[in-house]
N, C-alpha and C positions, 0 to 999 in steps of 0.2 A: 553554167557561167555565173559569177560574181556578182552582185549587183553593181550599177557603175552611176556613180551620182556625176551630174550637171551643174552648172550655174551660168548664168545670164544675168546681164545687167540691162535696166532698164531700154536702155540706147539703143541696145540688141532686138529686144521684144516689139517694141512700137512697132516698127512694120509690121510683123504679125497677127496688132488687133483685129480683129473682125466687130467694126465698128458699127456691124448693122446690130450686133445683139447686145450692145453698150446700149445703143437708141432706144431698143425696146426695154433693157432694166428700166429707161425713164418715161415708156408708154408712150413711145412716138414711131408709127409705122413706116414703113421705107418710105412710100411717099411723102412724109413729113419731113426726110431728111435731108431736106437743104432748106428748111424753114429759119427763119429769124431766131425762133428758139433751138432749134438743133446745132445751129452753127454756134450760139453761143454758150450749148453745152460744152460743143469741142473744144471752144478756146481753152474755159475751164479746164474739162478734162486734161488739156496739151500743157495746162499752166500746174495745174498740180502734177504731173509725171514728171515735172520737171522739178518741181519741188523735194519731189522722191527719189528720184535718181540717186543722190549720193547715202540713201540708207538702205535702200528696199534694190531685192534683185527676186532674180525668179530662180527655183530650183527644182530639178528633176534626179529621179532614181527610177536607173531601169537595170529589168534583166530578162536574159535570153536563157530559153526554158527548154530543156526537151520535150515533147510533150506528143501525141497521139488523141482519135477521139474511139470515143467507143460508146454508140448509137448515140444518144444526145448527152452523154459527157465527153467531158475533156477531161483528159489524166495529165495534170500538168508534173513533172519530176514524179513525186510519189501522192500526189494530191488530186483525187477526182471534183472537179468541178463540175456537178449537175446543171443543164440549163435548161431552155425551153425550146419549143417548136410551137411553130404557126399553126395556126386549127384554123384559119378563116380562110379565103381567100377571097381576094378586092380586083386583080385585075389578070383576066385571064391571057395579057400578055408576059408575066412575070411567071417567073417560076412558083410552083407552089409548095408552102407548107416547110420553110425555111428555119433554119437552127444555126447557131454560131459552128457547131460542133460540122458543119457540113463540108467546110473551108481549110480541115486538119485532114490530117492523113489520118486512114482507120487504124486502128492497131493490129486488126488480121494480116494489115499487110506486111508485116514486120521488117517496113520501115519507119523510122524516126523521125518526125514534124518539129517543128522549133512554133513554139509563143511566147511573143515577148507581153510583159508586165511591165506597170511603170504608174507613176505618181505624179504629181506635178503638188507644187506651194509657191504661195508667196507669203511670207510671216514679216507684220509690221512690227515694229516697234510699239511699246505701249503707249508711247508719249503721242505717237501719230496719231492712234483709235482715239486718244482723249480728246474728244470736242464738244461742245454743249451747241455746236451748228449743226444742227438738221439736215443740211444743203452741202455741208462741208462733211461727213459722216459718209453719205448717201455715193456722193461722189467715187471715199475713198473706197467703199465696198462694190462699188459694180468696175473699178477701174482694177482694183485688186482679181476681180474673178476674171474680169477679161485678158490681164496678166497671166494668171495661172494658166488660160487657154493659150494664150499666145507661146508659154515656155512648152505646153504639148506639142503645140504646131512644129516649133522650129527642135525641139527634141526630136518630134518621130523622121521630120527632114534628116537630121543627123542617123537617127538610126536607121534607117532604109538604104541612105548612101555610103554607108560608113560602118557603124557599128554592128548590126547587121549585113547590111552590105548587098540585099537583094535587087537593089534596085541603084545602083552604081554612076548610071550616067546620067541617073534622073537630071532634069534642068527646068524647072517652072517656076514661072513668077509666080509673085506672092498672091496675085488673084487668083489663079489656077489652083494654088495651094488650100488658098479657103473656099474654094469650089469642088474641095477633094480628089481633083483627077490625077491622082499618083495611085502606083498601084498598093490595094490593101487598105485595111482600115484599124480604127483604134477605138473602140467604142466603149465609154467611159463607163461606169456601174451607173446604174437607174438610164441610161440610153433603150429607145424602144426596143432594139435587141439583146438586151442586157437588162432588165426590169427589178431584178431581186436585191435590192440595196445589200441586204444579209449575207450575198455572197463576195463582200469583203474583205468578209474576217477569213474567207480561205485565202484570199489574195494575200492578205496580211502576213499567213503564215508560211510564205512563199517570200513576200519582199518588205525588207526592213525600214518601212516605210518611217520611223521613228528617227533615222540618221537624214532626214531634211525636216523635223519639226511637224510628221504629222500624226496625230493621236486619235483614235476610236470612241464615240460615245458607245454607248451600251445599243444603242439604236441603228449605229452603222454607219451614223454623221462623222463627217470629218472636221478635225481642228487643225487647225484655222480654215474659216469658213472658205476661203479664196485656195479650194485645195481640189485635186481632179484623181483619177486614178481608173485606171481599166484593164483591158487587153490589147494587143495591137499581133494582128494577120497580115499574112505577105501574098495569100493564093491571091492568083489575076484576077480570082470571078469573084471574088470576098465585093460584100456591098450591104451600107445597112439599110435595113427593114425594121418594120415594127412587128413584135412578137402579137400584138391584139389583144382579144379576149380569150382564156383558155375555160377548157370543162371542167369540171370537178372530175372528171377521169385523168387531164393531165396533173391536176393541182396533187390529187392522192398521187399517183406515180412517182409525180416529183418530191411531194413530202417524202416517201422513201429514199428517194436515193438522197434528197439531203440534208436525210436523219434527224427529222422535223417534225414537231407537231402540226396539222395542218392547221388548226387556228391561230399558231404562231406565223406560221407561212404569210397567210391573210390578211394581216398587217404590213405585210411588204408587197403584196400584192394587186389591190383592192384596186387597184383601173385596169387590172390584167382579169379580172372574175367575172364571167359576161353574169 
């Protein structure tokens, strides 16, 4: 399938913020959030969205992939995606020793799995970035990123009901939504099951992420900073986990398959290396 770009305007996204992790960009925990200062964040933040609204929208590009796994890659169209597995386990009511790759169809079985790809931006104006306020600055960049989440949120809604289409009759409000109880999940690059920032320069070569203004540093950062990008599953039991600490047995493995040096690995790695 095609890549198929998105747009949302501001008006649109607001419901969608998940305002508890606006709170903590400004180091204030949930219990704090109905303090005198928390509330007079929001005005702020409610006053500047408004101020934004007629220049600034959010935009997404997604595409639907054929794809299969095969042990702990994913072969997305002609592209293997090496990942990881769980080496620890924490609670012996959970299943153990978990992989993204566990949630696709195997390829022995020679049927065909669909995963979807996808990006999210929100690109300012330059004139908006320019401020010599501190406070004003600060604002635009944690309201920007919770933007950019907010156009995933109401994207993968659209793609589960619609553009995809697996999940057709869905109907949850927007609490329920940022409590993730829909089925399947979308777990961004650097997410505890997804850890290897580096593997989104495969993604890249998969989805043109360039037709919504977003650019690759040599390190794997995205530009504009207010920018999201991952995978998104449809199996029922899909759920994220954190991938932990692995061994130097998985770290060589995985250097192989993703025809890496391992000390270059290690730098994208380094709270995954017990």
């Amino acid at each position: 399938m095609d890549a198929v770009v998105l747009s949302y305007p501001i008006d649109e996204l607001v419901p969608y913020i998940d305002w508890t992790y606006f709170f903590h960009a400004w180091g204030l925990r949930p219990s704090q959030q109905h303090t005198g200062l928390a509330q007079s964040l929001l005005r702020d933040a409610r006053s500047t969205l408004s101020a934004l609204a007629h220049e600034v929208k959010g935009q997404a590009i997604v595409r639907l992939c054929r794809a299969n796994a095969k042990d702990d890659d994913l072969i997305i169209e002609d592209t293997c995606i090496p990942l990881l597995r769980q080496q620890t386990h924490r609670d012996k009511n959970e299943n153990l020793y978990l992989c993204l790759s566990d949630f696709v169809q195997p390829l022995s079985s020679g049927k065909t799995d669909t995963v979807g790809l996808y990006a999210t931006s929100v690109n300012l104006p330059a004139a908006t970035t320019a401020s010599d306020d501190p406070y004003h600055s600060l604002m635009i960049q944690t309201l920007t990123d919770r933007l950019a989440e907010a156009t995933a949120e109401k994207m993968h809604q659209y793609v589960r009901r619609d553009l995809w289409g697996y999940a057709p009759k869905e109907d949850l409000c927007i609490d329920d939504l940022l409590r993730c109880r829909y089925q399947g999940i979308r777990p961004a690059i650097g997410y505890p099951c997804l850890p290897d920032q580096s593997i989104i320069f495969l993604i890249a070569n998969l989805l043109p992420m360039a037709q919504i203004g977003i650019t690759l540093t040599e390190n794997g950062a995205m530009h504009p900073h207010a920018s999201t990008c991952g995978l998104m599953l449809s199996h029922p039991a899909t759920r994220y986990f954190a991938v932990g600490s692995i061994g130097e047995d998985q770290l060589s493995d995985y250097a192989r398959r993703r025809k890496m040096p391992i000390d270059e690995l290690r730098k994208f790695l380094r709270s995954n290396l017990a």
